[in-house]
Every structure is written in C-alpha cells, then in structure tokens.
C-alpha positions, -999 to +999 in steps of 0.1 A: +050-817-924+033-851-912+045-840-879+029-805-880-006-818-894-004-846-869+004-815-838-020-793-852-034-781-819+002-776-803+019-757-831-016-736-834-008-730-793+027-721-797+022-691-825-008-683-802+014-680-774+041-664-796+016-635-810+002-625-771+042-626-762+051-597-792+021-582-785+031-575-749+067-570-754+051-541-776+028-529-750+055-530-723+079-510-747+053-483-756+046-483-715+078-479-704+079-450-724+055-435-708+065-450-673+097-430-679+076-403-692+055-395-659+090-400-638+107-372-657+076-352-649+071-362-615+112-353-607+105-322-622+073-315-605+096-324-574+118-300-584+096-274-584+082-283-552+120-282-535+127-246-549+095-229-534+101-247-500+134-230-498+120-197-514+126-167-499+101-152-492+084-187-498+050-180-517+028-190-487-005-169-485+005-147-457+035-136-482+014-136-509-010-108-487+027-089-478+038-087-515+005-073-525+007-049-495+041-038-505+029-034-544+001-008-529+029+011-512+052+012-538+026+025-559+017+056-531+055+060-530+056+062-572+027+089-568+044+105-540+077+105-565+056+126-591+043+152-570+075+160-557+088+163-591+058+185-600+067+212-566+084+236-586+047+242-608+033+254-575+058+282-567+035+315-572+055+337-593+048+370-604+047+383-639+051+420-625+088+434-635+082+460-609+072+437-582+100+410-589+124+436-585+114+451-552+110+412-543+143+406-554+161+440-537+142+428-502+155+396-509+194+406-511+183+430-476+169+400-459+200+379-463+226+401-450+209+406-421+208+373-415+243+366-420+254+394-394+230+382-371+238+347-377+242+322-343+261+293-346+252+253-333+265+267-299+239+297-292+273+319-303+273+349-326+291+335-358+283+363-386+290+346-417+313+365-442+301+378-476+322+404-500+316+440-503+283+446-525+270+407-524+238+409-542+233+367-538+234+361-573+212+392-588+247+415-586+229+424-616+205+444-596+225+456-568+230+493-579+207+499-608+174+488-609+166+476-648+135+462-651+131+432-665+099+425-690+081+396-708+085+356-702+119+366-679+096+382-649+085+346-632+115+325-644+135+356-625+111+352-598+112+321-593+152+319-593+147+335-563+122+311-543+151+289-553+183+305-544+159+311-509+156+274-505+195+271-510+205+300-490+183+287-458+198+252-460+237+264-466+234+290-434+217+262-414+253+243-418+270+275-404+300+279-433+322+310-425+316+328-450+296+328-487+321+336-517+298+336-547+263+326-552+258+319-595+228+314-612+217+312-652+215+341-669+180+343-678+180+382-692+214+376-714+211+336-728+237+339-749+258+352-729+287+333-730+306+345-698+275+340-674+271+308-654+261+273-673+257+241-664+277+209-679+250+197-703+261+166-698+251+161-662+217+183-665+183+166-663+165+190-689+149+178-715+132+200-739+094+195-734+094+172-707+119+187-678+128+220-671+158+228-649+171+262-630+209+255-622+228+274-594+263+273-581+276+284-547+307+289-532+310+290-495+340+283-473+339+264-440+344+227-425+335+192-436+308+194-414+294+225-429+293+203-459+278+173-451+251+195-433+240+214-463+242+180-485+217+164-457+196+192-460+191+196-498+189+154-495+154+162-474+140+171-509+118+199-501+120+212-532+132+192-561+171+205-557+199+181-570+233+185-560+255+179-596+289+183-585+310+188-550+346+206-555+369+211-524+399+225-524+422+246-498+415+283-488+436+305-515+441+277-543+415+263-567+388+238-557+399+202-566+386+173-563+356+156-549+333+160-517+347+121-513+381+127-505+374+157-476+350+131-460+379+103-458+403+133-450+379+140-421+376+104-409+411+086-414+435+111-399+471+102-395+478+094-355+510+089-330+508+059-312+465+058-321+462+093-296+475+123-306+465+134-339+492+151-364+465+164-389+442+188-380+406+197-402+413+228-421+389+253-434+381+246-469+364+261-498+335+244-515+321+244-549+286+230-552+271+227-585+229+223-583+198+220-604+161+228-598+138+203-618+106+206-631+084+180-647+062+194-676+051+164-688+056+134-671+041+101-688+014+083-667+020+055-657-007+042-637-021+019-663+012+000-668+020-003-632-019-018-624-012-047-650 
C-alpha cells in the first residue's frame, strides 16, 4: 500500500489508460457491428445492381418508354377482345315469324345453287354433293312451312346469320360434298333426339354468355380441313371450333383432326421417293359454338392500376 500511495500519479495513469482502452474495445465492438452491418448492405445493394445489368429487357429508360407502349397496346388489344365477343349483339334479327321463314326458305335456295355452281381452287367446276331434300339444318322447314312465334323468331333468325357464316367458310375449303349440317333445336328444347352440345366443353353461362352450337358433316381432304379451320380461326364472327372427328368414308368418324394432319405429313416412303400411302377422302365431324357476351365485367379500372 506504501508503494501505491508513494505511485499515486502512475497507478492513477494506468486505470486511466485502462478505462479509455475498455472504452474503445467497446466502441470498436459496437462499430464493427455496424461495419459488418453496411457491408451486408452494400453486397446486397451490389447484388441488386448485378441482376438489373443482366436484366432482360434491362429497365433502362428507353425500355421503360417500350413497356409502357406495349401496356397501351395490350389494352387496345383487351378492348379489341370485347368487341369481338360482343359481334353476335349486332346481328339484325327479325322478330317476324313470317319474314324469318321466307328468309330461311331463300336461304336453303341460295345454297344449292351455290353448291351446283361451285368452282374449285383450279377455276374447275366441282359441284359439291348434298343428299336429296338438304334443307342446311332447318329440314324442319323444307316441305311445310310452320311458323314459328314468340322469343324463337330472332334466336331462329339468327341461327341462320350463323350457319351462313359457316357455310361460306366450309365451301371456301372446297369439301366434296356436305352430309349433315345440325343445329339446336330452338322450337323443341326438350327434345331429346335433336342436336346438343357436350356441356362440358360449352362456354355458356347463364347470364353472362350465351352460345348457338352447330355441327357439320362434310366429306373431303385434309386440306379441306385445315382450310375451313383457318377460316373460322379469322374470327369474324365469334365461332369456336369444339371438337374435330375424322374417320374413313363408310365407317364412323374417330379420332382427332391431329392424327389426319400427321397422316398427311409423315407418309410411309420406298427408298425416301415413291410414296406407298396415298391421302384418302375422309369424312369430318366438326363440333362448333357461337358466343355471345351479355355481360361482360369491365375491366378498365383494374387494368389502369
């Protein structure tokens, strides 16, 4: 103790210069902290920086000015979409029994001239085939003339516009003949015999969508086919193809528009030149629907956000 009073000014020193050394070992640990801290920030930071470099499109302010360019023509596009969806409510229709019939009787005239006076992709006469007393689909008015009254008229009327559409495109692909030509029955619902569509591939919903469906059977080459599939694809009038069947002339359509399109394009050869199997005529079964928007949501506010 004589020794500590005696080196009071040294010991007083050393805790001095003990104190300022915890007291920056503290500061240096709460530092380094933060030290490591900013470097986890600043290797994330670089991080980011790396992935919008090699970006693609890279978010410069040229391809900032593109994306919002492309956002304004999507949005024409989605209004574009809704129109066309909306065509069928601009088909004039008739509420006249009387006048929907004659319309309907001029329509089955029209189209059997055309087919007898039909010329092929060649400039050639090709009258395309139909059975005796083909009425198109309204067999139902072929020999009598019943007419048809109340909220049937324009749904009957516009069946027609429809099956017109249809017809123009299938005898654009030059098939050999027509076998059938189906529609709902709109005068007998419940009829249980008359042609329905699979409810499980229709589009209607009650309220929102209403649908016409239509079925034709035609006979002819794949070309034929993919023709008529082209041209319903031009969307003219909101027509969706359901279902393809192809089969053989004289057995039962099987199978899928698929499998006449590989048919047609990976024939079996001799020596690569001579080819062993020949395209054969084929009959087609082509389910469709018509579809009309009644209500369709808008959605301009949630596509401006």
């Amino acid at each position: 103790m004589d020794f500590v009073k005696r080196n009071m000014v040294f010991f007083g020193g050393c805790t001095g210069l003990l104190l300022v050394a915890l007291f920056l070992a503290v500061l240096i640990y709460f530092e380094s902290g933060k030290l490591s801290k900013a470097k986890s920030q600043v290797s994330s930071a670089d991080g980011q920086i790396r992935d919008l470099m090699y970006a693609n499109p890279v978010p410069t302010s040229k391809n900032v000015k593109a994306a919002e360019a492309n956002f304004e023509e999507l949005k024409e596009r989605l209004v574009e979409i809704r129109e066309e969806l909306q065509k069928g409510a601009y088909l004039e229709t008739s509420n006249d029994g009387v006048t929907v019939i004659s319309s309907i009787l001029r329509y089955i005239s029209e189209y059997k001239k055309r087919l007898d006076k039909h010329i092929n992709a060649n400039s050639e006469p090709a009258p395309i085939k139909v059975p005796d007393q083909f009425a198109f689909g309204f067999e139902e008015y072929f020999g009598s003339m019943p007419i048809p009254e109340g909220e049937v008229v324009p749904r009957l009327d516009k069946q027609r516009q429809i099956l017109s559409y249809i017809l123009d495109q299938l005898i654009d692909a030059n098939p050999t003949s027509i076998q059938k030509v189906k529609r709902e029955d709109l005068e007998n619902p419940k009829n249980s015999k008359a042609f329905q569509i699979d409810t499980g591939i229709s589009a209607s919903v009650p309220g929102v969508i209403d649908t016409l469906a239509f079925q034709v059977v035609f006979t002819g080459y794949t070309p034929s086919l993919r023709r008529f599939l082209n041209n319903l694809a031009y969307f003219q009038l909101p027509v969706v193809v359901r279902s393809v069947e192809v089969g053989r002339i004289g057995s039962e359509a099987q199978g899928t528009a698929n499998k006449i399109f590989n048919a047609a394009t990976n024939e079996d050869t001799i020596d690569n030149k001579t080819p062993i199997i020949s395209e054969i005529e084929s009959i087609f079964i082509v389910t469709l629907e018509f579809i009309e928007v009644i209500a369709l949501p808008n959605t301009e506010g949630e596509v401006s956000k």
